[in-house]
TORPA-4810 file (N, C-alpha, C, O; in nm, 3 decimals):
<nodes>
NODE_1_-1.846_6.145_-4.907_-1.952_6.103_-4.996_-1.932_5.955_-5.030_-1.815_5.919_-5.040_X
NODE_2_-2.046_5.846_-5.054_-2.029_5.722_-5.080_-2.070_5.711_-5.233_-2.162_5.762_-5.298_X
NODE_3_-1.980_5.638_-5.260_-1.922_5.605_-5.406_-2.078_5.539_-5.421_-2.129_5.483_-5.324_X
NODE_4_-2.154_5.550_-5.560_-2.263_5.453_-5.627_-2.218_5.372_-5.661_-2.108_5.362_-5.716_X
NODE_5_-2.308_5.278_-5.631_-2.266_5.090_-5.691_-2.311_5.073_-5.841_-2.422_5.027_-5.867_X
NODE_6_-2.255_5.097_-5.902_-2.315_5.058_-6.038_-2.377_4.897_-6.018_-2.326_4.821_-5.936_X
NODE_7_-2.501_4.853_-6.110_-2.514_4.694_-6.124_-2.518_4.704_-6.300_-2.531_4.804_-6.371_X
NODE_8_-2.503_4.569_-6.333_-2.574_4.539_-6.452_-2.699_4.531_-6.520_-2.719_4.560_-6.638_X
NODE_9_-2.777_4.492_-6.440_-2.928_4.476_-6.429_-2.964_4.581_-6.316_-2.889_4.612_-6.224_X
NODE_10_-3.122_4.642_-6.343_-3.154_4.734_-6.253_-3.184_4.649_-6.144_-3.197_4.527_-6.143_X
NODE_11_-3.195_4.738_-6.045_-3.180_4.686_-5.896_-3.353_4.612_-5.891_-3.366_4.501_-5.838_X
NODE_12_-3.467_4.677_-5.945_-3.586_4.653_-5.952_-3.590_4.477_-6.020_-3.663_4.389_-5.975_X
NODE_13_-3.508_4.464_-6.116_-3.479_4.342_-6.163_-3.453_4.223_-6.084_-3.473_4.102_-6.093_X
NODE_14_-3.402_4.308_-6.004_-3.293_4.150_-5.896_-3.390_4.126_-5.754_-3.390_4.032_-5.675_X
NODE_15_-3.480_4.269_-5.758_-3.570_4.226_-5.658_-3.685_4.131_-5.676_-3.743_4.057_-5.597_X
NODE_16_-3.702_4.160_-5.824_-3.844_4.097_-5.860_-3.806_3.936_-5.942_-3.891_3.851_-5.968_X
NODE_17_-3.704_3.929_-5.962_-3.647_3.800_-6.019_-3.733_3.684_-5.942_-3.755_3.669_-5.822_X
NODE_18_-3.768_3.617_-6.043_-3.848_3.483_-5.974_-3.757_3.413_-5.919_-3.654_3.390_-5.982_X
NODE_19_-3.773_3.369_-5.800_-3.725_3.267_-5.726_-3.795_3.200_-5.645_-3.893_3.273_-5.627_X
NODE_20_-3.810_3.101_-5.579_-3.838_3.037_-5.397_-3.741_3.033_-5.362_-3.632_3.022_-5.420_X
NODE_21_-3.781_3.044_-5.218_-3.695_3.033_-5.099_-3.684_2.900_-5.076_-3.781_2.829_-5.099_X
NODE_22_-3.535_2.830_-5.016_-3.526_2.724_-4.993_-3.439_2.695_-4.857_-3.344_2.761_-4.814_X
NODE_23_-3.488_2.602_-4.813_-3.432_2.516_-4.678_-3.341_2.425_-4.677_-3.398_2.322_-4.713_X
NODE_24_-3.262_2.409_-4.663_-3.136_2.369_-4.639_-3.044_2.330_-4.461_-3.030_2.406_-4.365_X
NODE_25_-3.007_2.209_-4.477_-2.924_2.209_-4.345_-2.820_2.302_-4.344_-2.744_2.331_-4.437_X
NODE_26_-2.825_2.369_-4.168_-2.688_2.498_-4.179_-2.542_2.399_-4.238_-2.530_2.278_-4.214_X
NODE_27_-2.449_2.473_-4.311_-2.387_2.440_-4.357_-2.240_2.428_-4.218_-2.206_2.507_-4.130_X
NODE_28_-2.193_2.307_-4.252_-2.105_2.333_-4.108_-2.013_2.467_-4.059_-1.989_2.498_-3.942_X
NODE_29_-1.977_2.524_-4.160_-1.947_2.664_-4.118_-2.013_2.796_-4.060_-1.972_2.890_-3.992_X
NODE_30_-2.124_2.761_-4.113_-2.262_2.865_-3.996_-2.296_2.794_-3.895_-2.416_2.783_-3.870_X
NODE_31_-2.222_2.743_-3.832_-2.325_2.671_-3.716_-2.316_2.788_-3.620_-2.411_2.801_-3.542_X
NODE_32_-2.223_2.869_-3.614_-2.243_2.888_-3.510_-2.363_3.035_-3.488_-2.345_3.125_-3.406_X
NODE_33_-2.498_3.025_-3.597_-2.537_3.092_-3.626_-2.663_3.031_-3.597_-2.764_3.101_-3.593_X
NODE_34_-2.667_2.911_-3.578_-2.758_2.750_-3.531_-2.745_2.682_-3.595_-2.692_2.692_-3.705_X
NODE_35_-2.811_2.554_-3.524_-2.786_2.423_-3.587_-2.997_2.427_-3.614_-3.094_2.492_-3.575_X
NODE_36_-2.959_2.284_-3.723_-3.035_2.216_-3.791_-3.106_2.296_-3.940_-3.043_2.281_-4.045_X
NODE_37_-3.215_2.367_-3.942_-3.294_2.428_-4.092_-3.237_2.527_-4.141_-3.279_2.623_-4.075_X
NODE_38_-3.174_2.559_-4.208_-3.151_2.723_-4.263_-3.267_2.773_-4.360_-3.309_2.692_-4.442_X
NODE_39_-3.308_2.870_-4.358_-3.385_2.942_-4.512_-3.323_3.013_-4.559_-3.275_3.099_-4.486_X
NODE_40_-3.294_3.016_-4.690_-3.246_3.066_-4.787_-3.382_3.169_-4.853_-3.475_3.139_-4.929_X
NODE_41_-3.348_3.283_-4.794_-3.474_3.369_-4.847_-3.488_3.393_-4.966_-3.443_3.312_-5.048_X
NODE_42_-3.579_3.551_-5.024_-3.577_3.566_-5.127_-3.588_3.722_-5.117_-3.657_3.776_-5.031_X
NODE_43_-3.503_3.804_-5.227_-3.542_3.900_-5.221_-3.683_4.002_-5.148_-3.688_4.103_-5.078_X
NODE_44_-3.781_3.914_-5.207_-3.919_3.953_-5.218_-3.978_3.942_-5.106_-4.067_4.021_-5.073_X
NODE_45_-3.930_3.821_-5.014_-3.947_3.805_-4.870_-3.865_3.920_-4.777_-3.917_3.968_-4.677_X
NODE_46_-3.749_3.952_-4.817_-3.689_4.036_-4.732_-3.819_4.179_-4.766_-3.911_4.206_-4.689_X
NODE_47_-3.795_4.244_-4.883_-3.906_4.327_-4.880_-4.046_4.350_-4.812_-4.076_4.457_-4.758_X
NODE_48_-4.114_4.261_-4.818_-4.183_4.269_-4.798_-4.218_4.265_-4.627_-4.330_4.271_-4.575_X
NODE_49_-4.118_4.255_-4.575_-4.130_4.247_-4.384_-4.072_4.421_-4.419_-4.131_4.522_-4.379_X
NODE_50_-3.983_4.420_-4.476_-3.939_4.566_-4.435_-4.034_4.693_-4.493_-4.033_4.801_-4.434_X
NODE_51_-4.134_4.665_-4.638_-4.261_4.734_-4.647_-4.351_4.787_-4.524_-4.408_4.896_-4.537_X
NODE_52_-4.365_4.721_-4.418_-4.421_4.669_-4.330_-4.405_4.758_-4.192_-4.480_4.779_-4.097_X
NODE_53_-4.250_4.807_-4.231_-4.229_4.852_-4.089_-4.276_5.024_-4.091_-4.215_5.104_-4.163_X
NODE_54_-4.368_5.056_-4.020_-4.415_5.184_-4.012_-4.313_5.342_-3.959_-4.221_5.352_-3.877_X
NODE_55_-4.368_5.430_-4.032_-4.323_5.592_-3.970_-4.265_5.580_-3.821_-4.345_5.537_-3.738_X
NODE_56_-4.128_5.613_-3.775_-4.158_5.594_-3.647_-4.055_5.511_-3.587_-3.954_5.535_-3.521_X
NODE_57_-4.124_5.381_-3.642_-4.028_5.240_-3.608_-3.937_5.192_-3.641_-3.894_5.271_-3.726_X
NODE_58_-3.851_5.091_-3.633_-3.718_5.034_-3.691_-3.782_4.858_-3.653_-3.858_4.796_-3.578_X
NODE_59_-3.659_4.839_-3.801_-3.623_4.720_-3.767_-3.487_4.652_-3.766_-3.406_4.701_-3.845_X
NODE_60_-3.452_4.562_-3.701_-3.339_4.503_-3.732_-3.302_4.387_-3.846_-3.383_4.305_-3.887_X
NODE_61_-3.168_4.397_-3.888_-3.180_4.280_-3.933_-3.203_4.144_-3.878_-3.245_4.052_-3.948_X
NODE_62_-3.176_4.132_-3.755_-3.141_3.987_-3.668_-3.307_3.972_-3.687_-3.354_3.877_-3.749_X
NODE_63_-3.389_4.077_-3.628_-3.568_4.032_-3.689_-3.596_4.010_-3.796_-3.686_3.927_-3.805_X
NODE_64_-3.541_4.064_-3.931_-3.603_4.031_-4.038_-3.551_3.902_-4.035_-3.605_3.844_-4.130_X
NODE_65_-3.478_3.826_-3.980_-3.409_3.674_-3.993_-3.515_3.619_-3.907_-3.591_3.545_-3.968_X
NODE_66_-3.541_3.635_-3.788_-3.632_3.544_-3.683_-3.758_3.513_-3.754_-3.816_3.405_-3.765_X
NODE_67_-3.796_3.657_-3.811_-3.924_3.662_-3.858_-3.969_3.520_-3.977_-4.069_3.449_-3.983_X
NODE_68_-3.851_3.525_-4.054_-3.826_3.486_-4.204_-3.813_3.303_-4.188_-3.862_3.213_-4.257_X
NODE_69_-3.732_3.299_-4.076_-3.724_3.150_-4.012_-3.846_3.110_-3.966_-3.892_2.997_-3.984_X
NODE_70_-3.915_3.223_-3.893_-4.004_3.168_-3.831_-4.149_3.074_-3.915_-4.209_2.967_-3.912_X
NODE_71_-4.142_3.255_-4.013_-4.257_3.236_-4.086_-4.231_3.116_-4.263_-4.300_3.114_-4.365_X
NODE_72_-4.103_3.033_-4.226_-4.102_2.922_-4.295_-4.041_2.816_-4.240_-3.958_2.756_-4.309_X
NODE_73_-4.067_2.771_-4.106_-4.049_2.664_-4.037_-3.900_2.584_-4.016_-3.877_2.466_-3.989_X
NODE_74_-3.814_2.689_-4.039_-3.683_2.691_-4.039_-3.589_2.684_-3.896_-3.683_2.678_-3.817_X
NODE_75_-3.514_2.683_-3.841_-3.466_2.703_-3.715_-3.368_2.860_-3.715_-3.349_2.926_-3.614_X
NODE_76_-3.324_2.890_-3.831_-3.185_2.994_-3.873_-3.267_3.029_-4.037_-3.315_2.944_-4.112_X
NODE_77_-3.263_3.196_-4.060_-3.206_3.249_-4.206_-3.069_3.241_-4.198_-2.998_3.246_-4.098_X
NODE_78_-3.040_3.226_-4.312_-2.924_3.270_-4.417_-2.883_3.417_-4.321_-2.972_3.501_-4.304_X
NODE_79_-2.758_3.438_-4.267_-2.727_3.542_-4.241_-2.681_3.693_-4.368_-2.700_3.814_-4.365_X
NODE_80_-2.607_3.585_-4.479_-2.494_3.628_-4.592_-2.608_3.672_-4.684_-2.599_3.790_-4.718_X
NODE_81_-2.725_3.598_-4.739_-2.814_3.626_-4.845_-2.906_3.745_-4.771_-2.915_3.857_-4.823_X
NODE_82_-2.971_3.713_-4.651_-3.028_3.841_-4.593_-2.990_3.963_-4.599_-3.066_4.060_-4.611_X
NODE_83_-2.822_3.966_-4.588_-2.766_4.107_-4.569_-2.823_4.160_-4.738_-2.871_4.265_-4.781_X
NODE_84_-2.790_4.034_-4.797_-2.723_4.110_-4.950_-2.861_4.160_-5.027_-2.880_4.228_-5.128_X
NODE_85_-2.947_4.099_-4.936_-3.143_4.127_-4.975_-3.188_4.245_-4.940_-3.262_4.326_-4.996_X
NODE_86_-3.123_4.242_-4.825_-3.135_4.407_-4.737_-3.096_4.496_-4.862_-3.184_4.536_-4.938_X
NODE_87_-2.969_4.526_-4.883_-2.951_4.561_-5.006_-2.976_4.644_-5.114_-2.971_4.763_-5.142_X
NODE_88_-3.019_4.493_-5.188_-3.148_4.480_-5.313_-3.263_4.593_-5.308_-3.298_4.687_-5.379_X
NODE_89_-3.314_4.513_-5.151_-3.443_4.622_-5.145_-3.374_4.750_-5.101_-3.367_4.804_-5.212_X
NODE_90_-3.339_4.803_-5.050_-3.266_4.944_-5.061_-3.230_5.013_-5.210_-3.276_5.113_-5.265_X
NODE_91_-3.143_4.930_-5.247_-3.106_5.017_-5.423_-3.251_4.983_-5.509_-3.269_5.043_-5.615_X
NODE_92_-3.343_4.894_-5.463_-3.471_4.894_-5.536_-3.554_5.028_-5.523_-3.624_5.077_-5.612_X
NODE_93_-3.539_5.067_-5.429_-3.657_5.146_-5.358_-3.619_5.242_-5.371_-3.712_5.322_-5.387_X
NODE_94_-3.493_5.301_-5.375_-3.405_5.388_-5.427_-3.392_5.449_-5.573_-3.399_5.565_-5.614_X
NODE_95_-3.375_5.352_-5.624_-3.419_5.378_-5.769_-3.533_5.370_-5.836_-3.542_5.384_-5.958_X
NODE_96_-3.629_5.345_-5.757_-3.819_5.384_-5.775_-3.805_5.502_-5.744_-3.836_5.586_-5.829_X
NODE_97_-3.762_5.537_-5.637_-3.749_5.705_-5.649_-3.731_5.773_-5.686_-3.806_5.871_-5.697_X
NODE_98_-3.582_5.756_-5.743_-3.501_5.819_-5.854_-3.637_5.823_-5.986_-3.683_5.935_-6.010_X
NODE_99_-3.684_5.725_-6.050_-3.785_5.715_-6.088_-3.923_5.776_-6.108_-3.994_5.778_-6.208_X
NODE_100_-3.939_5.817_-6.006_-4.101_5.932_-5.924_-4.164_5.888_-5.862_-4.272_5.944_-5.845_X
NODE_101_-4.129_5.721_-5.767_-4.224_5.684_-5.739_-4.274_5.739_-5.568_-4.197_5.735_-5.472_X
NODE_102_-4.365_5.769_-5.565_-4.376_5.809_-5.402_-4.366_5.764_-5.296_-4.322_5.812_-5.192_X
NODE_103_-4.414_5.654_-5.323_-4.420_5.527_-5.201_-4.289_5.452_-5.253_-4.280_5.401_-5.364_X
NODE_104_-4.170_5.454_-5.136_-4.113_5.336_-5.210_-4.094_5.244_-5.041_-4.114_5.302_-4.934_X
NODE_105_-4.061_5.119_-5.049_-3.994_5.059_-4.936_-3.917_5.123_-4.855_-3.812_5.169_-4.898_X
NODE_106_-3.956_5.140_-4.714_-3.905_5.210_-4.635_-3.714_5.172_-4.561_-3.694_5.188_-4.440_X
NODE_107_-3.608_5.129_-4.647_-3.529_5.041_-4.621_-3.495_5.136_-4.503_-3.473_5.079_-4.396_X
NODE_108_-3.488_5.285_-4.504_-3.369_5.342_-4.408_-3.390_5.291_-4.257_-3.301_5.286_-4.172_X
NODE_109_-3.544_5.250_-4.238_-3.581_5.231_-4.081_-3.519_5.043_-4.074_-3.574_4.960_-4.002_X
NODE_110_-3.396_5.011_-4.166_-3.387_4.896_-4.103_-3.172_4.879_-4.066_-3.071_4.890_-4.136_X
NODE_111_-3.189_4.861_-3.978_-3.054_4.884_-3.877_-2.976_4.763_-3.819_-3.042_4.692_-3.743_X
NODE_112_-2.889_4.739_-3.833_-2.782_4.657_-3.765_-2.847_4.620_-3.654_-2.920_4.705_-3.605_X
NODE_113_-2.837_4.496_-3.590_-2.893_4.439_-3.442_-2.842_4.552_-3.304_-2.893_4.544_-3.192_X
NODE_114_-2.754_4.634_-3.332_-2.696_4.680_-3.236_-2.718_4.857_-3.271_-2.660_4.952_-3.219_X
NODE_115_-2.837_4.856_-3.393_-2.862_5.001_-3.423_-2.768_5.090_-3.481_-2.773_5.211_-3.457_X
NODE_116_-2.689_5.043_-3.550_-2.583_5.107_-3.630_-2.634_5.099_-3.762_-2.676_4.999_-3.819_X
NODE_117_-2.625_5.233_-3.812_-2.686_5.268_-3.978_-2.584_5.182_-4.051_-2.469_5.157_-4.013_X
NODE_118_-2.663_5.127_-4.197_-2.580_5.068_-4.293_-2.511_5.161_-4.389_-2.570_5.238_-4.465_X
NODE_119_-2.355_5.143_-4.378_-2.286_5.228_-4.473_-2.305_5.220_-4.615_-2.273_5.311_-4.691_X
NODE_120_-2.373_5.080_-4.660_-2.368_5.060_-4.775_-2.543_5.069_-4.872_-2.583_5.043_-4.986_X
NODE_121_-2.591_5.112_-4.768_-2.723_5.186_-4.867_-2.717_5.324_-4.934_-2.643_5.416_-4.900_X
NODE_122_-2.819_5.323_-5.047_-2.765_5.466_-5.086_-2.734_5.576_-5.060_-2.837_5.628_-5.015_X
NODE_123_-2.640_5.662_-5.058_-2.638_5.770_-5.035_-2.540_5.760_-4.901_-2.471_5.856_-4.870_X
NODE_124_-2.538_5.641_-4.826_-2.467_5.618_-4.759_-2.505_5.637_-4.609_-2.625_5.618_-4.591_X
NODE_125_-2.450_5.662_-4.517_-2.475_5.723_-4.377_-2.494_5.853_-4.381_-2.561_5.869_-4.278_X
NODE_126_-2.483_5.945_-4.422_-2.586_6.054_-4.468_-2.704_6.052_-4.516_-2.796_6.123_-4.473_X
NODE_127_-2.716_5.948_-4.634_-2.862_5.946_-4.686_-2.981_5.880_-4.554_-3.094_5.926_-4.535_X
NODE_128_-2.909_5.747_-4.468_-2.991_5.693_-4.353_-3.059_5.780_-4.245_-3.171_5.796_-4.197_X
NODE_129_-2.899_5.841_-4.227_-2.954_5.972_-4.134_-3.057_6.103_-4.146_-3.123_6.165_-4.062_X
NODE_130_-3.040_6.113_-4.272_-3.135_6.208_-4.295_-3.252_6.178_-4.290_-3.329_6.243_-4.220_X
NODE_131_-3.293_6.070_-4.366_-3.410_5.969_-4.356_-3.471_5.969_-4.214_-3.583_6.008_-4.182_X
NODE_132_-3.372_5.913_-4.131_-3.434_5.885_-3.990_-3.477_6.003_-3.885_-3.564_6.002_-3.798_X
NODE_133_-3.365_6.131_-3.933_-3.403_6.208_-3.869_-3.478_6.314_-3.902_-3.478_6.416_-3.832_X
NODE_134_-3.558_6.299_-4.023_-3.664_6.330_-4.039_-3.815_6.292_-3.998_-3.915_6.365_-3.991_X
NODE_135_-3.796_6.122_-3.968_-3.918_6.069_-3.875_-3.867_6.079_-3.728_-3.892_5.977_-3.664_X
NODE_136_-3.800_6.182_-3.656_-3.778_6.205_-3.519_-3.690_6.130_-3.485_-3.693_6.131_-3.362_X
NODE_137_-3.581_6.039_-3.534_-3.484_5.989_-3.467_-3.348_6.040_-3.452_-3.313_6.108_-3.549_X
NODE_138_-3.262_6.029_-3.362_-3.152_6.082_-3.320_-3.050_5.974_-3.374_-3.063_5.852_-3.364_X
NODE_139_-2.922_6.056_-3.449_-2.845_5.950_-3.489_-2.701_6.018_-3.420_-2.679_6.136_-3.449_X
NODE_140_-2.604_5.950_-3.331_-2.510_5.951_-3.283_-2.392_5.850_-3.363_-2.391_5.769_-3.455_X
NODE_141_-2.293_5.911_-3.263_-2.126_5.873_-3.350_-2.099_5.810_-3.230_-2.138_5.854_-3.121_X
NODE_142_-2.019_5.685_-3.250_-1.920_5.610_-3.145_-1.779_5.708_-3.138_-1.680_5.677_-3.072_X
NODE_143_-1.789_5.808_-3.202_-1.634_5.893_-3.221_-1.537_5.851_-3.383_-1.446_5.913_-3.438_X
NODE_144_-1.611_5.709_-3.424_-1.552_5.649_-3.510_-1.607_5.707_-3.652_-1.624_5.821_-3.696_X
NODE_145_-1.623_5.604_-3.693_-1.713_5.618_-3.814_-1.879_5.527_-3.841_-1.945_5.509_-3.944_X
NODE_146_-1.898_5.491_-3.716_-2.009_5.415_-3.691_-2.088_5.527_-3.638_-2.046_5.614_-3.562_X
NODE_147_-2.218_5.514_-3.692_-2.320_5.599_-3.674_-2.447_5.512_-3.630_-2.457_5.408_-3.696_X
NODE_148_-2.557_5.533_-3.525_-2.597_5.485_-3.419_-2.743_5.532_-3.413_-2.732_5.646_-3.369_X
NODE_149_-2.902_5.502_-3.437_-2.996_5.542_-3.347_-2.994_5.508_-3.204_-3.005_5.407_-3.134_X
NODE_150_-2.975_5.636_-3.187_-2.992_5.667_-3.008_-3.097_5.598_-2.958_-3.206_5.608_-3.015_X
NODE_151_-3.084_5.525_-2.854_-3.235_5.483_-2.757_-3.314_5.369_-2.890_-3.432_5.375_-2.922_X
NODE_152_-3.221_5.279_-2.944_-3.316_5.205_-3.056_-3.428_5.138_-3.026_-3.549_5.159_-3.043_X
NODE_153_-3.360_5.049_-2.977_-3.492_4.961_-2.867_-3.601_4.940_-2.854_-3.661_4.835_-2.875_X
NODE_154_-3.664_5.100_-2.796_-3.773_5.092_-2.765_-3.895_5.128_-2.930_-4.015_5.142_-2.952_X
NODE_155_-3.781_5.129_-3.000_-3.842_5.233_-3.125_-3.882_5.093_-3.234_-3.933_5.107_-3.345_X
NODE_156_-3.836_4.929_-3.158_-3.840_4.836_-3.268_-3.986_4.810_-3.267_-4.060_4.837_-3.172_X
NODE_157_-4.029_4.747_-3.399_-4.114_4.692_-3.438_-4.176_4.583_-3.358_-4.077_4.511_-3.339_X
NODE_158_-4.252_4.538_-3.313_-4.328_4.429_-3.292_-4.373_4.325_-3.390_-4.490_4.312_-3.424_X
NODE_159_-4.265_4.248_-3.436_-4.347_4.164_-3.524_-4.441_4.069_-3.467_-4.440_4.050_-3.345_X
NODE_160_-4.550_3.985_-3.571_-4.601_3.907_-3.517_-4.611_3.776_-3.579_-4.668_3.684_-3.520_X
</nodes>
Protein backbone atom coordinates (compact mmCIF):
# COMPACT_ATOMS: atom_id res chain seq x y z
CA UNK A 1 0.00 0.00 0.00
CA UNK A 2 1.36 3.66 -0.76
CA UNK A 3 1.73 5.85 2.11
CA UNK A 4 -0.66 9.43 1.54
CA UNK A 5 1.21 12.57 1.09
CA UNK A 6 -0.14 14.80 3.46
CA UNK A 7 0.22 18.79 2.08
CA UNK A 8 -0.44 21.90 3.92
CA UNK A 9 -2.62 23.58 1.59
CA UNK A 10 -5.19 21.51 -0.40
CA UNK A 11 -3.90 20.14 -3.48
CA UNK A 12 -6.90 22.17 -5.40
CA UNK A 13 -5.01 25.27 -3.94
CA UNK A 14 -1.62 24.68 -5.49
CA UNK A 15 -3.31 23.90 -8.72
CA UNK A 16 -5.27 26.94 -9.01
CA UNK A 17 -2.62 29.33 -7.42
CA UNK A 18 -2.11 32.29 -9.72
CA UNK A 19 0.89 32.22 -11.54
CA UNK A 20 2.50 32.71 -15.35
CA UNK A 21 4.59 30.67 -16.90
CA UNK A 22 8.00 31.88 -17.58
CA UNK A 23 10.97 31.51 -20.07
CA UNK A 24 14.14 31.35 -19.09
CA UNK A 25 17.63 30.28 -20.62
CA UNK A 26 18.27 26.32 -19.85
CA UNK A 27 20.23 26.57 -16.91
CA UNK A 28 23.78 25.06 -17.57
CA UNK A 29 23.00 21.98 -15.74
CA UNK A 30 19.90 20.96 -17.95
CA UNK A 31 21.51 21.24 -21.02
CA UNK A 32 21.55 18.20 -21.61
CA UNK A 33 17.81 18.31 -21.83
CA UNK A 34 18.48 21.27 -24.69
CA UNK A 35 19.98 24.20 -25.26
CA UNK A 36 18.65 27.77 -25.58
CA UNK A 37 14.48 28.65 -24.12
CA UNK A 38 13.25 26.73 -21.22
CA UNK A 39 9.40 27.19 -20.01
CA UNK A 40 8.78 27.14 -16.75
CA UNK A 41 5.13 25.95 -16.77
CA UNK A 42 2.27 26.27 -14.64
CA UNK A 43 0.27 24.05 -12.84
CA UNK A 44 -2.82 25.02 -14.85
CA UNK A 45 -0.99 24.46 -18.12
CA UNK A 46 0.05 21.01 -17.17
CA UNK A 47 -3.75 20.33 -16.47
CA UNK A 48 -5.19 21.38 -18.81
CA UNK A 49 -3.27 19.21 -21.83
CA UNK A 50 -3.88 16.30 -19.53
CA UNK A 51 -7.96 17.29 -19.24
CA UNK A 52 -7.69 16.75 -22.80
CA UNK A 53 -6.52 13.38 -23.14
CA UNK A 54 -9.56 11.11 -23.94
CA UNK A 55 -11.11 7.40 -22.70
CA UNK A 56 -8.81 5.10 -24.31
CA UNK A 57 -5.66 7.15 -24.80
CA UNK A 58 -2.45 8.02 -22.93
CA UNK A 59 -0.17 10.50 -22.62
CA UNK A 60 3.31 10.93 -21.86
CA UNK A 61 5.10 13.11 -19.96
CA UNK A 62 7.98 13.86 -22.58
CA UNK A 63 4.49 15.19 -24.70
CA UNK A 64 3.06 17.14 -22.14
CA UNK A 65 6.72 18.94 -22.33
CA UNK A 66 6.88 19.17 -26.36
CA UNK A 67 3.44 20.24 -26.32
CA UNK A 68 4.02 23.03 -23.50
CA UNK A 69 7.37 24.25 -25.30
CA UNK A 70 5.81 24.21 -28.25
CA UNK A 71 2.68 25.94 -27.50
CA UNK A 72 4.95 28.87 -25.79
CA UNK A 73 7.70 29.33 -28.19
CA UNK A 74 10.25 27.79 -26.05
CA UNK A 75 12.88 25.21 -27.35
CA UNK A 76 12.74 22.74 -23.78
CA UNK A 77 9.97 22.58 -20.61
CA UNK A 78 11.23 22.46 -17.32
CA UNK A 79 11.70 18.72 -16.90
CA UNK A 80 11.74 19.01 -12.61
CA UNK A 81 8.52 21.53 -12.42
CA UNK A 82 6.55 19.35 -15.04
CA UNK A 83 7.03 16.20 -13.08
CA UNK A 84 6.04 17.99 -9.83
CA UNK A 85 2.74 19.55 -11.95
CA UNK A 86 1.97 16.12 -13.06
CA UNK A 87 1.53 15.64 -9.51
CA UNK A 88 -0.49 18.59 -8.41
CA UNK A 89 -2.93 17.72 -11.03
CA UNK A 90 -3.21 14.14 -9.86
CA UNK A 91 -3.68 14.86 -5.93
CA UNK A 92 -6.05 17.74 -7.40
CA UNK A 93 -8.28 15.56 -9.19
CA UNK A 94 -8.06 13.12 -6.62
CA UNK A 95 -9.26 15.02 -4.03
CA UNK A 96 -12.27 16.48 -6.22
CA UNK A 97 -13.19 13.09 -5.98
CA UNK A 98 -12.71 12.36 -2.69
CA UNK A 99 -15.00 15.42 -2.71
CA UNK A 100 -18.05 14.07 -5.22
CA UNK A 101 -16.89 15.48 -8.00
CA UNK A 102 -17.60 13.33 -11.19
CA UNK A 103 -15.61 14.63 -13.73
CA UNK A 104 -12.26 15.02 -12.44
CA UNK A 105 -8.84 15.30 -14.63
CA UNK A 106 -8.05 12.24 -16.11
CA UNK A 107 -4.23 12.08 -14.54
CA UNK A 108 -4.08 8.07 -14.55
CA UNK A 109 -3.90 8.02 -18.60
CA UNK A 110 -0.59 10.00 -18.19
CA UNK A 111 2.71 7.70 -18.14
CA UNK A 112 6.42 7.86 -18.07
CA UNK A 113 7.96 8.29 -21.80
CA UNK A 114 8.71 4.63 -21.69
CA UNK A 115 4.99 3.73 -20.32
CA UNK A 116 5.74 2.95 -16.86
CA UNK A 117 2.87 3.89 -14.28
CA UNK A 118 3.74 6.67 -11.72
CA UNK A 119 4.38 5.28 -8.25
CA UNK A 120 3.73 8.45 -6.76
CA UNK A 121 0.06 9.26 -7.71
CA UNK A 122 -2.62 8.38 -5.50
CA UNK A 123 -3.28 5.31 -4.41
CA UNK A 124 -0.20 4.42 -6.01
CA UNK A 125 0.43 1.66 -8.78
CA UNK A 126 -2.62 -0.01 -7.83
CA UNK A 127 -4.78 2.97 -7.95
CA UNK A 128 -3.13 3.68 -11.95
CA UNK A 129 -3.74 0.26 -12.74
CA UNK A 130 -7.00 -0.06 -11.89
CA UNK A 131 -7.85 3.11 -13.57
CA UNK A 132 -6.30 1.96 -16.79
CA UNK A 133 -7.54 -1.27 -16.74
CA UNK A 134 -10.75 -0.37 -16.56
CA UNK A 135 -10.56 1.73 -19.94
CA UNK A 136 -9.12 -1.67 -21.60
CA UNK A 137 -5.51 -1.37 -20.92
CA UNK A 138 -3.10 -4.07 -19.98
CA UNK A 139 -0.63 -3.31 -17.26
CA UNK A 140 2.55 -5.63 -16.99
CA UNK A 141 5.62 -6.10 -14.51
CA UNK A 142 9.36 -5.89 -15.65
CA UNK A 143 9.57 -8.74 -12.71
CA UNK A 144 10.63 -5.66 -10.61
CA UNK A 145 8.58 -3.26 -9.20
CA UNK A 146 7.99 -1.23 -12.36
CA UNK A 147 4.68 -1.59 -13.76
CA UNK A 148 4.15 -1.00 -17.61
CA UNK A 149 1.11 -0.34 -20.27
CA UNK A 150 1.56 -3.08 -22.60
CA UNK A 151 1.67 -2.05 -26.41
CA UNK A 152 1.68 1.93 -25.23
CA UNK A 153 2.44 3.49 -28.34
CA UNK A 154 -0.06 3.00 -30.38
CA UNK A 155 -2.61 4.03 -27.57
CA UNK A 156 -0.77 7.82 -27.46
CA UNK A 157 -2.53 10.82 -28.03
CA UNK A 158 -2.10 12.88 -31.06
CA UNK A 159 -1.48 16.20 -30.02
CA UNK A 160 -1.84 19.09 -32.17
Amino acid sequence: MTATFKSKSAWREKLERPQEPQIVSVPPKMLRFGKGKMLIPTPKLVDEIISKVPRGKLITVGQIRKKLAHDHAADVTCPLTTGIFVRIVAEAANEASLDGAKRVTPYWRAVRDNGELNPKFPRGIAGQSRNLRNEGFTIVSNGRKSHFVKDFAPRLINLK
